[in-house]
C-alpha positions as CSV (number, residue, x, y, z in Angstrom):
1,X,0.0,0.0,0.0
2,X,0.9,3.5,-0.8
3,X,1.6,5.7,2.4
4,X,0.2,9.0,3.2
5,X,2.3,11.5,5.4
6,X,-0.5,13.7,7.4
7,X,1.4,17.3,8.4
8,X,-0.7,18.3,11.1
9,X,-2.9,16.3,13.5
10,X,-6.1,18.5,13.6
11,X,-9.4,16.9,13.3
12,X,-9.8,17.1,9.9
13,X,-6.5,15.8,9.3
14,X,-8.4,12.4,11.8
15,X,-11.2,12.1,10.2
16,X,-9.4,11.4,6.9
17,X,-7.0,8.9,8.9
18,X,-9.8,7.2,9.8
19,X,-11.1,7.0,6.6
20,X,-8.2,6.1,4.8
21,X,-7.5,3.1,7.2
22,X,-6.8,-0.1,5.7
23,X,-6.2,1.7,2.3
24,X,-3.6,3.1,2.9
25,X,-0.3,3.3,4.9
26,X,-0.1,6.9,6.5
27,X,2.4,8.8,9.4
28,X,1.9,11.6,10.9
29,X,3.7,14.9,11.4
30,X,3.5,17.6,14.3
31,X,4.7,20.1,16.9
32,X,3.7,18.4,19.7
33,X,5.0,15.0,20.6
34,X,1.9,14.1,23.3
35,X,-0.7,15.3,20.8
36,X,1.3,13.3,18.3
37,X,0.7,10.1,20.3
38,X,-3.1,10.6,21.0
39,X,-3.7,11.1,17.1
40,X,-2.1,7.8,16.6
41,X,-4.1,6.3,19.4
42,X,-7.3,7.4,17.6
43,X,-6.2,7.4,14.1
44,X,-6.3,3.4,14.5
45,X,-3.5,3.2,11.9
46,X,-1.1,5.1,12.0
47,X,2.2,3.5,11.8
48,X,4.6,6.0,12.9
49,X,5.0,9.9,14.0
50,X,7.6,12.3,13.2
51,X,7.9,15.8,15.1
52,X,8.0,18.5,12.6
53,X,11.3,20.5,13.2
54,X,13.7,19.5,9.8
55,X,11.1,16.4,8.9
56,X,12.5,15.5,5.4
57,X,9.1,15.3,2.9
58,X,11.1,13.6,-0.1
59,X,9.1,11.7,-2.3
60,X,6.1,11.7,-0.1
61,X,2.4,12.2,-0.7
62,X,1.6,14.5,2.0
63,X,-1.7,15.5,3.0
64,X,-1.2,19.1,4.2
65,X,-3.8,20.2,7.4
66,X,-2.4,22.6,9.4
67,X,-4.0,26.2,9.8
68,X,-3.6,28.9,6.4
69,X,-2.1,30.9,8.6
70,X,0.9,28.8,9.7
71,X,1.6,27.7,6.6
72,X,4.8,29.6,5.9
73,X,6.0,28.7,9.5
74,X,5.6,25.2,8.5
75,X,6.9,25.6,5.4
76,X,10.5,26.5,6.7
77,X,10.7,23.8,9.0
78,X,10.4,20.6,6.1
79,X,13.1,20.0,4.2
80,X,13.4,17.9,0.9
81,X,10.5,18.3,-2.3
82,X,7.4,16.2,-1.9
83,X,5.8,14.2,-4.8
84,X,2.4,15.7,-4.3
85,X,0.5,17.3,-2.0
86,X,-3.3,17.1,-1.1
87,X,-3.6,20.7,0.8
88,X,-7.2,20.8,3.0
89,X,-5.9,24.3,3.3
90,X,-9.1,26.7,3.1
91,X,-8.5,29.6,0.5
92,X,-4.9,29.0,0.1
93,X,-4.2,28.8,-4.0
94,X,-1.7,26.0,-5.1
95,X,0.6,28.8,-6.4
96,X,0.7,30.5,-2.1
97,X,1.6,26.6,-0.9
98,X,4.6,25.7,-3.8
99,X,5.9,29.2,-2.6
100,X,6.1,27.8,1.2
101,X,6.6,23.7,0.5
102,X,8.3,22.2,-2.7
103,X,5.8,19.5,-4.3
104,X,6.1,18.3,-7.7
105,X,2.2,18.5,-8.1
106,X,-0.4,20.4,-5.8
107,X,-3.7,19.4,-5.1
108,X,-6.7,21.3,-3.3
109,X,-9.0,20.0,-1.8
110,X,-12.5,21.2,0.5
111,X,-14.0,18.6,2.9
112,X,-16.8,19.6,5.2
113,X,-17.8,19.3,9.0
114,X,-19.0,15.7,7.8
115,X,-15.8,14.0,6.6
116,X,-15.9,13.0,10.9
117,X,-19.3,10.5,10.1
118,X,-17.5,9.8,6.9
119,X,-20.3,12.1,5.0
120,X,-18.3,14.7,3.9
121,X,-19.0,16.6,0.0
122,X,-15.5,17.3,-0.5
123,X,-14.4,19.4,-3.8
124,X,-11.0,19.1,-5.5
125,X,-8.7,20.5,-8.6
126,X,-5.5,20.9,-9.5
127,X,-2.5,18.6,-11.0
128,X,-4.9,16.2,-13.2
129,X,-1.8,13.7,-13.2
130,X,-3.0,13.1,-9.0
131,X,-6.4,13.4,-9.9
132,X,-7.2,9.2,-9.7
133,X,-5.2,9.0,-6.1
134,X,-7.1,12.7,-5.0
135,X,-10.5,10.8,-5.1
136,X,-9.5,7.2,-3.9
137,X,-7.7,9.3,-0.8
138,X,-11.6,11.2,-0.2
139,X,-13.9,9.1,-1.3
140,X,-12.9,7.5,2.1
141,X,-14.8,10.3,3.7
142,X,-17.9,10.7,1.9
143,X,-18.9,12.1,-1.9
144,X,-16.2,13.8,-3.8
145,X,-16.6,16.3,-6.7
146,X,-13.2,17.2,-9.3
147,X,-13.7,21.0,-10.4
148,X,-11.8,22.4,-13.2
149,X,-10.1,25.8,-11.3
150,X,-9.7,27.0,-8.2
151,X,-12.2,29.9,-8.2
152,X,-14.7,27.1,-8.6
153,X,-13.1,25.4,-5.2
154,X,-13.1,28.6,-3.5
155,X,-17.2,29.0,-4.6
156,X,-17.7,25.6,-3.8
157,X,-16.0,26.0,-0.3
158,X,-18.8,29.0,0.4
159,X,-21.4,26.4,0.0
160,X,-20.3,22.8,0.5
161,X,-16.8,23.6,2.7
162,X,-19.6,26.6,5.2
163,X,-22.8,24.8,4.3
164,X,-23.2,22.9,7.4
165,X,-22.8,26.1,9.3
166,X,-25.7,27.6,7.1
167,X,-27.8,24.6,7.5
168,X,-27.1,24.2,11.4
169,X,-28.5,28.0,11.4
170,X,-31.9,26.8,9.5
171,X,-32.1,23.7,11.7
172,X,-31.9,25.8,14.8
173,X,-34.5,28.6,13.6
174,X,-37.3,25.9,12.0
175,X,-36.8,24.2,15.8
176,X,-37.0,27.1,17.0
177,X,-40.8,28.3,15.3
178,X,-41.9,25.1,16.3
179,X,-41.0,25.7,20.1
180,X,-42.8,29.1,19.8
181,X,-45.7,27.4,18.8
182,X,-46.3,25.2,21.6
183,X,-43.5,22.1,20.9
184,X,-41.6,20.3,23.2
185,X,-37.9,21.1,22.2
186,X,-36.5,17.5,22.5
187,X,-39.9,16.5,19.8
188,X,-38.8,20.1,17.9
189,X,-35.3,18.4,17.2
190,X,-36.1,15.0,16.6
191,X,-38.3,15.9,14.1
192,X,-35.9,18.5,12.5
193,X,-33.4,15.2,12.6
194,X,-35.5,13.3,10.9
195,X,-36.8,16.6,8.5
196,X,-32.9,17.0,6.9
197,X,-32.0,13.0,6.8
198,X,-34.5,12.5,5.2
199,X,-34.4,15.2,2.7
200,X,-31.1,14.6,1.8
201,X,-32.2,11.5,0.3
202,X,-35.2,13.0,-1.6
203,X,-32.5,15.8,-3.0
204,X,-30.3,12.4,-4.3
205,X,-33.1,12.0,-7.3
206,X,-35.0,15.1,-7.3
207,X,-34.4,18.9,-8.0
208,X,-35.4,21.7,-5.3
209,X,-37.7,23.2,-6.9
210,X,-39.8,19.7,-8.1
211,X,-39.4,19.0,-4.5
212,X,-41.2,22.2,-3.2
213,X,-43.9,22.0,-5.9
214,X,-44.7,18.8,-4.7
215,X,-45.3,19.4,-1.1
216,X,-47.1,22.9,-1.8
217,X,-51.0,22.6,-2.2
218,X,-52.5,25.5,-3.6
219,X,-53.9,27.4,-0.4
220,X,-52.4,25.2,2.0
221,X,-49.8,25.3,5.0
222,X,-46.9,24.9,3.0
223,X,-47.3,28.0,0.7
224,X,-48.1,30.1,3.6
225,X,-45.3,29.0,5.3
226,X,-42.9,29.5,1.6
227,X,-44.4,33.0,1.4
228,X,-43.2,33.7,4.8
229,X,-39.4,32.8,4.6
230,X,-39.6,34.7,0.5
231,X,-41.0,38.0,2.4
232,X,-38.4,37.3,5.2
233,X,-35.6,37.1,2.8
234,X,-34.4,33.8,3.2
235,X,-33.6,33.2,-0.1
236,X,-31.8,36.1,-0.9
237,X,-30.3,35.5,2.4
238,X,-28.7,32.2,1.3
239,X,-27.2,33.5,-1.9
240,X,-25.5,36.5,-0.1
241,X,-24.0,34.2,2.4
242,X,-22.2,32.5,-0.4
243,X,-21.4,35.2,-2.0
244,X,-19.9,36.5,0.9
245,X,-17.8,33.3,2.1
246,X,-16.1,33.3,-1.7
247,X,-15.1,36.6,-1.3
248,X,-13.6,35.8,2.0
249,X,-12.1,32.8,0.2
250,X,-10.4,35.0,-2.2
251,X,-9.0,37.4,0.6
252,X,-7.6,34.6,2.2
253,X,-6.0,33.7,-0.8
């Protein structure tokens, strides 16, 4: 089996041990020698850990999950030119992390809050030649999606990469409503459990808006409710938010 070197032991950077598991060989890099220990512990797999100071990334296929921000301190501290690198590096362009790590080939890539169930919709691009391995390496943790730029990985960051935030914010509120009208809120979220699993399967095979036509009787409880969330701006509420977490993308690019 191939093996994957992990630099930085962050959750993310678990849940795609986890995943990868039996796949793959992997290691792990870090600061922090205790923390390094309880990743393997949990990682269930991990064969080995290396502390980061002058760790020696030749010929490896890193998987690169530390924080944008200490990226450049990283950077200095690894010495040697990787094969490739899959960077979970949010808003960081493949041109920003060659300039910090040398890697014959980049790749980016954008799980979400899910990749921990194994659920994630994770978005990739970059070197085509890694594209086979990209998707092997997350398909582990859920559905994967290949884009053909990096502006459409930043976009799809604002909506797959912040969705669950968005959608954690809509669970909350429709619990919410149904509290203020005389709910239980343990029955308020078991029902809003079972409102989005569900759903998610019915969006698998059917478009939004067939979905919404279906459910709306003319006159009924449903279209009063619809004309409520359009005169509360909801929808236009949805497409600012990811219009505003792609231009954050790009600034923190």
């Amino acid at each position: 089996m191939k093996t994957l070197t992990f630099i930085g032991n962050g959750n993310m950077a678990l849940a795609i041990a986890k995943g990868v598991v039996g796949k793959f060989d992997f290691e792990v890099v870090g600061r922090n020698e205790e923390k390094l220990k309880k990743f393997q512990t949990k990682g269930g797999g991990v064969t080995k850990y290396h502390l980061l100071e002058n760790f020696d990334i030749s010929n490896k296929n890193i998987v690169l999950a530390v924080k944008p921000n200490n990226l450049q301190e990283v950077g200095e501290k690894l010495q040697g030119k990787a094969n490739v690198i899959y960077s979970v590096l949010a808003g960081t362009p493949i041109e920003k992390i060659k300039k910090h790590i040398q890697s014959d080939a980049v790749v980016r890539a954008m799980p979400n809050l899910a990749a921990s169930l194994q659920a994630s919709m994770t978005t990739l691009t970059g070197d085509e030649a890694y594209k086979k391995e990209a998707l092997e390496i997350f398909n582990t943790i859920g559905e994967t999606l290949w884009l053909g730029s990096e502006k459409e990985l930043d976009i799809a960051t604002a909506l797959a990469g912040s969705g669950p935030a968005y959608l954690a914010l809509i669970a909350e509120a429709l619990s919410d409503g149904a509290v203020k009208q005389g709910l239980k809120r343990a029955d308020a979220n078991k029902i809003t459990e079972g409102l989005f699993g569900g759903f998610a399967k019915l969006l698998q095979t059917t478009h939004p808006a067939l979905l919404k036509d279906s459910v709306m009787s003319p006159g009924g409880t449903t279209a009063a409710g619809y004309a409520a969330l359009e005169e509360a701006g909801v929808r236009n509420g949805c497409i600012k938010a990811v219009e505003a977490a792609y231009k954050q993308a790009e600034a923190l690019g």
